[in-house]
N, C-alpha and C positions, 0 to 999 in steps of 0.2 A: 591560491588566490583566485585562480582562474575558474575553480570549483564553485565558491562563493558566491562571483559574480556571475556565474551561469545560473544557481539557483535563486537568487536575488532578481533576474531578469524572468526567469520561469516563472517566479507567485507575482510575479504582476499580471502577466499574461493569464494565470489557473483561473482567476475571476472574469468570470463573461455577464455580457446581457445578450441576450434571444442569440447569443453561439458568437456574437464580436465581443473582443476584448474590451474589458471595460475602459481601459485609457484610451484607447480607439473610436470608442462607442460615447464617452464624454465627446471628444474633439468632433462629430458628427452633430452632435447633439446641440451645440455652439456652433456651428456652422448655421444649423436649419436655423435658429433663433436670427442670427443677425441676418442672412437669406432673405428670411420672413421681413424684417424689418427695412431691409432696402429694396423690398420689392412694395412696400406700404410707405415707400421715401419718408419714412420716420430717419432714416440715414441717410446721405449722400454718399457719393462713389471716395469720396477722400476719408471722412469718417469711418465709414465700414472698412475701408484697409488697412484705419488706421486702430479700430475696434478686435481685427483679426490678427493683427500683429502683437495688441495688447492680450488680449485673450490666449495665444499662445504662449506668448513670454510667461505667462502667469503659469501656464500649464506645465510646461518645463520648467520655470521653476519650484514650483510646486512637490514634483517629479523628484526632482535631488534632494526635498528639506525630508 
């Protein structure tokens, strides 16, 4: 089992963009977008943490379907 889940954890990692993992390099890439947006107060400071908590919950779960 512990075989499985080690390669299972490996191909996610095997796919990159410019050398960062790509599930690393998503979460980057939604970071800069909401960044961008609460520094153009299209967001406020309670929205956008509550934009980053949403955006991860999605991503993890995402992650396990």
């Amino acid at each position: 089992m512990s075989e499985s889940l080690s390669e299972s954890v490996n191909d996610t990692h095997d796919l990159t963009f410019f050398g960062i993992p790509q599930d690393i390099a998503l979460v980057l890439a939604i970071d800069a977008v909401l960044i961008s947006l609460r520094l153009a107060n299209v967001l406020t400071t309670n929205r956008f943490i509550g934009a980053k908590v949403l955006g991860t919950s999605v991503l993890i779960g995402a992650h396990y379907l």
